[in-house]
N, CA, C and O atoms as a GROMACS GRO file, in nm:
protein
  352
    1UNK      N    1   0.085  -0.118   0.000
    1UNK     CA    2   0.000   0.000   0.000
    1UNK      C    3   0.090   0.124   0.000
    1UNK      O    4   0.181   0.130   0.082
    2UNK      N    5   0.073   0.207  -0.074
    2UNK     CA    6   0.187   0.335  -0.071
    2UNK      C    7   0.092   0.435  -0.028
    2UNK      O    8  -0.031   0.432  -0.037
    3UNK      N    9   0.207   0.567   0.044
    3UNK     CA   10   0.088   0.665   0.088
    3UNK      C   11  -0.050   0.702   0.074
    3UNK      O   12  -0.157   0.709   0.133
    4UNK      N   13   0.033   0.733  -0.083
    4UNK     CA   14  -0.124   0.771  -0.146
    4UNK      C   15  -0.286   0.727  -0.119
    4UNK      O   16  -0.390   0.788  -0.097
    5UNK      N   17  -0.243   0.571  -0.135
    5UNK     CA   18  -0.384   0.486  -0.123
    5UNK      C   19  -0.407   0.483   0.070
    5UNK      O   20  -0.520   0.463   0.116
    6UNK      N   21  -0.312   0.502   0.143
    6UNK     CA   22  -0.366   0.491   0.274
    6UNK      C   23  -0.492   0.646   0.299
    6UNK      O   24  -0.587   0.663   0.376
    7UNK      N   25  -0.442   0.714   0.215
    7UNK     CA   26  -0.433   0.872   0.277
    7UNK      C   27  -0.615   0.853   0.246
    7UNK      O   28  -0.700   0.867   0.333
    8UNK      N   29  -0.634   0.827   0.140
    8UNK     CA   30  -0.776   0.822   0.118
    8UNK      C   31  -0.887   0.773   0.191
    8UNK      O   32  -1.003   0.784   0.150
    9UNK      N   33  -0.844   0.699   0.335
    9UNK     CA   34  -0.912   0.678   0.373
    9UNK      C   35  -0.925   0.722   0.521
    9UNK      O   36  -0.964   0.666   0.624
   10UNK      N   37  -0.877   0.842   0.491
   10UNK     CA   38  -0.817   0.928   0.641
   10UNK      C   39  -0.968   1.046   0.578
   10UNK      O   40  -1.009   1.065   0.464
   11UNK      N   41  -1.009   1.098   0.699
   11UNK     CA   42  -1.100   1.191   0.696
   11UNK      C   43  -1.064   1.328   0.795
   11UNK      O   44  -1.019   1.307   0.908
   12UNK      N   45  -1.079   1.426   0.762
   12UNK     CA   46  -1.035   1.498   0.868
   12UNK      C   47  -1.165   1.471   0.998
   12UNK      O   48  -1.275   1.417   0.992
   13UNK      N   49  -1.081   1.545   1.128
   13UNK     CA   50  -1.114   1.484   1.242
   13UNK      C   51  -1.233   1.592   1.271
   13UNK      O   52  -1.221   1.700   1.214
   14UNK      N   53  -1.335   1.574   1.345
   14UNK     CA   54  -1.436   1.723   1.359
   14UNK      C   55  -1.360   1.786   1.461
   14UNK      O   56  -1.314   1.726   1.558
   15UNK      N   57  -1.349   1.919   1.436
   15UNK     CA   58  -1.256   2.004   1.560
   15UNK      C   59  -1.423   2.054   1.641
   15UNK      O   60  -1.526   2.113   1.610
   16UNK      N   61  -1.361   1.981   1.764
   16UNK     CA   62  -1.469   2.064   1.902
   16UNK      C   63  -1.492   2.213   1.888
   16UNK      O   64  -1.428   2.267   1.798
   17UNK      N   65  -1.576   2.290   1.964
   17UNK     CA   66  -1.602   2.407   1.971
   17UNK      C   67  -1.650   2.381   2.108
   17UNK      O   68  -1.722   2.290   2.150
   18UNK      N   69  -1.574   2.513   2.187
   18UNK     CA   70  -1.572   2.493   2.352
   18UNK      C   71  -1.708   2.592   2.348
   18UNK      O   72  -1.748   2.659   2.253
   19UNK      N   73  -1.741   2.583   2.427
   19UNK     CA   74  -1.887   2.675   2.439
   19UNK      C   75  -1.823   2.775   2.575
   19UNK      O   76  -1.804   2.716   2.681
   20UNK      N   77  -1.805   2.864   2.571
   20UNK     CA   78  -1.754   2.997   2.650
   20UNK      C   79  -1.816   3.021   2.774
   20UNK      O   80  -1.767   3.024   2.887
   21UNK      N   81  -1.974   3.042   2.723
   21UNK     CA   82  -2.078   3.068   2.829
   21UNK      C   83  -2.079   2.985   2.916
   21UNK      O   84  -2.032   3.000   3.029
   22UNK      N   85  -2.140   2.876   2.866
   22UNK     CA   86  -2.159   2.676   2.916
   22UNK      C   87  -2.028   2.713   3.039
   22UNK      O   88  -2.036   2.740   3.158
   23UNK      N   89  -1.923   2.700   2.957
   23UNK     CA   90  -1.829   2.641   3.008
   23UNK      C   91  -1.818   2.764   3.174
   23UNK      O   92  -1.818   2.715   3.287
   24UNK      N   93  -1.810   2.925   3.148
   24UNK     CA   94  -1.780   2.966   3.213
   24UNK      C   95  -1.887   2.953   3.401
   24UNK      O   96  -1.862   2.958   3.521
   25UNK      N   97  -2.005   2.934   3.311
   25UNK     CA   98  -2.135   2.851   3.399
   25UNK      C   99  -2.083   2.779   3.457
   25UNK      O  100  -2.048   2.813   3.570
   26UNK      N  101  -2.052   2.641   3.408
   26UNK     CA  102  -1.973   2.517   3.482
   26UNK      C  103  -1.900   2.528   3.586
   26UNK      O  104  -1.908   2.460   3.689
   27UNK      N  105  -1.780   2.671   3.546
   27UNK     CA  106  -1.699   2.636   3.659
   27UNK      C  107  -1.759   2.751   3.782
   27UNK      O  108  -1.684   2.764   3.880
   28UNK      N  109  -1.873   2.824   3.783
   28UNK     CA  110  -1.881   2.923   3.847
   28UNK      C  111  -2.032   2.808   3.971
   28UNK      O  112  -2.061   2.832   4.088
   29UNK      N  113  -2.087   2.702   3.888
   29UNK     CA  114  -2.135   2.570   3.984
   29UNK      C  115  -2.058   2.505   4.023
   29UNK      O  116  -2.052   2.514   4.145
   30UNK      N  117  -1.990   2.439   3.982
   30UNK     CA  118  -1.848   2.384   4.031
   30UNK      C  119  -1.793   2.461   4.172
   30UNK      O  120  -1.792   2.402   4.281
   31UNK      N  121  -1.754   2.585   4.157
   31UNK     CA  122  -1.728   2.688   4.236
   31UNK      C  123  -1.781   2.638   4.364
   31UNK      O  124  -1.742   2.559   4.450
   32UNK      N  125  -1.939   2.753   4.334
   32UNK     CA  126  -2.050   2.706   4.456
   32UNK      C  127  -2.068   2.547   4.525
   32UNK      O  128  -2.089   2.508   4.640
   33UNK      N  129  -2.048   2.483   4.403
   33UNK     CA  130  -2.057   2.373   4.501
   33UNK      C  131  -2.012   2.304   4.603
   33UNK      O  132  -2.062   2.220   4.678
   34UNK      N  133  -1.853   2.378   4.590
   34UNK     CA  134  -1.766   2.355   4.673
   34UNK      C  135  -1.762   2.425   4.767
   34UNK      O  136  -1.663   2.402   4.835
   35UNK      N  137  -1.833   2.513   4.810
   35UNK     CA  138  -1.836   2.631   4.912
   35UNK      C  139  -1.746   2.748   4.892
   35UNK      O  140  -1.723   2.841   4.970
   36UNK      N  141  -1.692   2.719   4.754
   36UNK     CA  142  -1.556   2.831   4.756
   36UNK      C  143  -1.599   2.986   4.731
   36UNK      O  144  -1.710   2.981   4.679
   37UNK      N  145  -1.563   3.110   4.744
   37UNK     CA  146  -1.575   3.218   4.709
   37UNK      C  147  -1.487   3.264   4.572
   37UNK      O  148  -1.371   3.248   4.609
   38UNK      N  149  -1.485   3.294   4.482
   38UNK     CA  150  -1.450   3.426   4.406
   38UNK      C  151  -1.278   3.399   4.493
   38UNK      O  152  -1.180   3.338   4.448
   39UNK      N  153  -1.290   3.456   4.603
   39UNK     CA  154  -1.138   3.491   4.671
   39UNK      C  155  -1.093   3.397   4.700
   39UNK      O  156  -0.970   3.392   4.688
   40UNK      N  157  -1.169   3.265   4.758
   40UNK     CA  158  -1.081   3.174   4.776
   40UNK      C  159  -0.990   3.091   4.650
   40UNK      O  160  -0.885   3.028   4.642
   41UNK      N  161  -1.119   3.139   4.547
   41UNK     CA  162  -1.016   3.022   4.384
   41UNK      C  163  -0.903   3.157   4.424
   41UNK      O  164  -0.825   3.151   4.519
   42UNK      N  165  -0.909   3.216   4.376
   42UNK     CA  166  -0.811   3.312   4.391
   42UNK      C  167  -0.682   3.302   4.472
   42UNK      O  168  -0.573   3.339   4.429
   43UNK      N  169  -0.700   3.257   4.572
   43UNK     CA  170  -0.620   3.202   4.672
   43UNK      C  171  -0.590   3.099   4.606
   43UNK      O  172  -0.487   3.121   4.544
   44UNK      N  173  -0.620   3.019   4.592
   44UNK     CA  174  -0.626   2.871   4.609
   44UNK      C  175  -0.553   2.886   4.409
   44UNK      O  176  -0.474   2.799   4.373
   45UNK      N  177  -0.593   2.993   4.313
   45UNK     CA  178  -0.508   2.947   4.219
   45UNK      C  179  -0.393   3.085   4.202
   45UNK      O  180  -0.372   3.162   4.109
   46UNK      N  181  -0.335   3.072   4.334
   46UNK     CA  182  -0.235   3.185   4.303
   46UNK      C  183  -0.231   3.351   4.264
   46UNK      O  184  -0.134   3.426   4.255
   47UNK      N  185  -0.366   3.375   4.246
   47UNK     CA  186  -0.394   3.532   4.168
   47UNK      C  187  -0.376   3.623   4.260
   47UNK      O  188  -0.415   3.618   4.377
   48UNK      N  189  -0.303   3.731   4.194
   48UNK     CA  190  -0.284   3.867   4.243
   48UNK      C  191  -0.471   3.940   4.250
   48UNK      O  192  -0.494   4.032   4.329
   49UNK      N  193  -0.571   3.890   4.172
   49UNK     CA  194  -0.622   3.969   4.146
   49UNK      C  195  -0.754   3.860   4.095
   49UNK      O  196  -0.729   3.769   4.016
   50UNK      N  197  -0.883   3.881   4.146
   50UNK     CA  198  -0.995   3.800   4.092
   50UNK      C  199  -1.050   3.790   3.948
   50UNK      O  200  -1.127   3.704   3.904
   51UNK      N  201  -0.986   3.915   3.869
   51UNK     CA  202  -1.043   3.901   3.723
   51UNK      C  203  -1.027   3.863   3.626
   51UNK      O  204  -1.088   3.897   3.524
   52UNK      N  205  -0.913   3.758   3.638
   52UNK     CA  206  -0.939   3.594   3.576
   52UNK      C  207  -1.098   3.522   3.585
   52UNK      O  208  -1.174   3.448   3.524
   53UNK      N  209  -1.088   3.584   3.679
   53UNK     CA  210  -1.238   3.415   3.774
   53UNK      C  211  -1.345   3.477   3.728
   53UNK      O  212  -1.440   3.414   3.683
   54UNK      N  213  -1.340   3.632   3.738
   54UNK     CA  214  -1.492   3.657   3.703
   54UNK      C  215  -1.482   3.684   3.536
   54UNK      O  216  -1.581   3.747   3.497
   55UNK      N  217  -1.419   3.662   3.467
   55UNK     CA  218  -1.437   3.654   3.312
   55UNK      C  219  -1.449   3.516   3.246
   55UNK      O  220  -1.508   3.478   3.144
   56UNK      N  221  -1.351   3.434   3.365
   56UNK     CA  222  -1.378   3.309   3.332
   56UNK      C  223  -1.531   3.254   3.339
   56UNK      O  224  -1.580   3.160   3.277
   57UNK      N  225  -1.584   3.328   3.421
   57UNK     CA  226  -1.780   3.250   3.489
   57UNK      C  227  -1.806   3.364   3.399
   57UNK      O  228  -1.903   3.317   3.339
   58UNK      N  229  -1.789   3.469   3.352
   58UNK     CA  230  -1.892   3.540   3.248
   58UNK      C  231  -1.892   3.485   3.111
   58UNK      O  232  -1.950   3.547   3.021
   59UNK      N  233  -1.812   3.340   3.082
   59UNK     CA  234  -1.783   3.334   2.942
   59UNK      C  235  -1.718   3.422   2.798
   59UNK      O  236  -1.736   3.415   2.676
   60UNK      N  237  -1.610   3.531   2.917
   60UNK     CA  238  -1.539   3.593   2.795
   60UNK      C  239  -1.425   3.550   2.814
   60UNK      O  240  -1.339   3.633   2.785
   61UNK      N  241  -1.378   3.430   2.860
   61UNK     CA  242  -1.205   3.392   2.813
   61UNK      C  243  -1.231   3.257   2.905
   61UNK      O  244  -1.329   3.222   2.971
   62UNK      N  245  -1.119   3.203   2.885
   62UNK     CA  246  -1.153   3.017   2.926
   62UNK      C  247  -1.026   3.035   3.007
   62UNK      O  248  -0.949   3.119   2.962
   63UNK      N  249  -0.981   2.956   3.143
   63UNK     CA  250  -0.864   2.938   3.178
   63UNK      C  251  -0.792   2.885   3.125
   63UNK      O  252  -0.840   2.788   3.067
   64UNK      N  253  -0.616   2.907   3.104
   64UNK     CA  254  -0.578   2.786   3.016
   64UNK      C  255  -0.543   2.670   3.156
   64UNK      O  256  -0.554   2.659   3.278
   65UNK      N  257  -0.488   2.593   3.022
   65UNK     CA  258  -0.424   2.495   2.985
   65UNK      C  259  -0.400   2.440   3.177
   65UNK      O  260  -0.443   2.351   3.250
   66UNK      N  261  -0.305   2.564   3.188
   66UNK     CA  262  -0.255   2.476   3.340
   66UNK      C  263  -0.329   2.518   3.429
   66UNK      O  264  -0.319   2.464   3.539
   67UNK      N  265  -0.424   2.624   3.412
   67UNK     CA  266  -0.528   2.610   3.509
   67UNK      C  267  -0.676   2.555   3.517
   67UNK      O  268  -0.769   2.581   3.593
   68UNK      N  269  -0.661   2.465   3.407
   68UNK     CA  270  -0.771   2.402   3.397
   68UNK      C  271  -0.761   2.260   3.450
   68UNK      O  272  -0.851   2.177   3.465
   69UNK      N  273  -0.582   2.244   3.484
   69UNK     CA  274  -0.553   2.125   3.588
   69UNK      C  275  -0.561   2.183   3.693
   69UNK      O  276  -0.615   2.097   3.762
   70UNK      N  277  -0.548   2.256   3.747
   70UNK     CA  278  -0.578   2.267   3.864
   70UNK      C  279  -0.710   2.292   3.943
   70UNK      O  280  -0.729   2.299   4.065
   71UNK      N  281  -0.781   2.300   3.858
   71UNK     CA  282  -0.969   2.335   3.855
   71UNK      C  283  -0.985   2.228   3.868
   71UNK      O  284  -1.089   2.221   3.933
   72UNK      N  285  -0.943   2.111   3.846
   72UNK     CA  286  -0.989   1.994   3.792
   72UNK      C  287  -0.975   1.922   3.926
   72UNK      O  288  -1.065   1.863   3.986
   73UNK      N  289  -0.818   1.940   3.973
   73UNK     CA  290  -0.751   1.915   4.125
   73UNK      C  291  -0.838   1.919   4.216
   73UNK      O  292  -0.877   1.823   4.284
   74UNK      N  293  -0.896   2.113   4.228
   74UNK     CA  294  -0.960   2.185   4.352
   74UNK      C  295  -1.110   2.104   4.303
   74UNK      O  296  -1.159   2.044   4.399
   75UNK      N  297  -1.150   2.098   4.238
   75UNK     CA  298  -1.304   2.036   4.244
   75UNK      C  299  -1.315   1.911   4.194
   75UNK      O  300  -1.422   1.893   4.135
   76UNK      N  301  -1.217   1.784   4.197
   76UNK     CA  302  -1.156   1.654   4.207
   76UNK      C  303  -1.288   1.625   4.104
   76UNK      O  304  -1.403   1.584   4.123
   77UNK      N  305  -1.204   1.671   3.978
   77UNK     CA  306  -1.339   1.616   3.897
   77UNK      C  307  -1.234   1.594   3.720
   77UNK      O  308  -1.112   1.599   3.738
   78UNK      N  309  -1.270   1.577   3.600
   78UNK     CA  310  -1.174   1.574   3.512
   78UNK      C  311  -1.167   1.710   3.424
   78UNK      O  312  -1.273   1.772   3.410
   79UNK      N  313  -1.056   1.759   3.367
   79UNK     CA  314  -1.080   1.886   3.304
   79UNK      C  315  -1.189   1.830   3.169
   79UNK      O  316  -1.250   1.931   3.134
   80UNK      N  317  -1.222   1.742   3.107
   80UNK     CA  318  -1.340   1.782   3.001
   80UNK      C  319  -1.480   1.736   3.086
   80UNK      O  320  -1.588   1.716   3.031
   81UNK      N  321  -1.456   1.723   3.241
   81UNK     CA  322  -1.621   1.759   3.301
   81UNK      C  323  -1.659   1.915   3.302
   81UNK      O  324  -1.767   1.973   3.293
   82UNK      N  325  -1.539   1.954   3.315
   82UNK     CA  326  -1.553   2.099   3.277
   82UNK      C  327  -1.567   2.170   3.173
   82UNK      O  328  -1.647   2.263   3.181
   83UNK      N  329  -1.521   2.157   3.094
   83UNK     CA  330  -1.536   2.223   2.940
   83UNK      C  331  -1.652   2.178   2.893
   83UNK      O  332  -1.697   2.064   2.909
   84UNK      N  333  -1.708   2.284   2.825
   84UNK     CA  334  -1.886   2.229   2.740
   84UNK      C  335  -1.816   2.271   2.657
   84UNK      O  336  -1.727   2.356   2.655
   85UNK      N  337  -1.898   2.152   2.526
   85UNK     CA  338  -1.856   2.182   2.364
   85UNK      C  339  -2.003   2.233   2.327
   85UNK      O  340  -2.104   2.176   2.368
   86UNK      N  341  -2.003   2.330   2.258
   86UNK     CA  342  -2.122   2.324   2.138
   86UNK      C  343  -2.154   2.182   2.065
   86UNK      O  344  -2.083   2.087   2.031
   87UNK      N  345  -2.272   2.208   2.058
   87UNK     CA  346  -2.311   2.082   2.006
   87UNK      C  347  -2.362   2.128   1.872
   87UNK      O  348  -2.435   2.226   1.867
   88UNK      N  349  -2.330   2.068   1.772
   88UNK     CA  350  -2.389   2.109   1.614
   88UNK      C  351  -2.522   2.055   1.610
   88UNK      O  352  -2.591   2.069   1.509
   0.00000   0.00000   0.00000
């Protein structure tokens, strides 16, 4: 079989779409559920300053990467229980 003929049967993959709102919802229940405040993630993820957290729960920016392990840590749950995708 040479490249060519493998390649044809490759499809591209569907790329997710994180849902902003959803998602920023999620972690702002998540939050509450844990009894935490606004100040304590704050505490608890190192910030000089809460307005990460509250843009993150308004759905205008997503935490990254390494703080979405540690979200995951503080509310012992997996980072894609957290992330909402749009659904097509």
């Amino acid at each position: 079989m040479t490249a060519d003929s493998s390649s044809n049967n490759l499809h591209p993959i569907h790329k997710p779409v994180i849902d902003l709102k959803a998602t920023g919802e999620k972690i702002k229940q998540l939050r509450i559920f844990k009894n935490l405040s606004v100040h304590d993630l704050q505490v608890l993820l190192g910030f000089e300053y809460p307005q990460a957290i509250y843009l993150w729960e308004s759905g205008k920016t997503l935490p990254s990467i390494e703080n979405l392990i540690i979200l995951s840590q503080i509310f012992e749950i997996g980072i894609l229980e957290i992330i909402i995708l749009k659904r097509n």
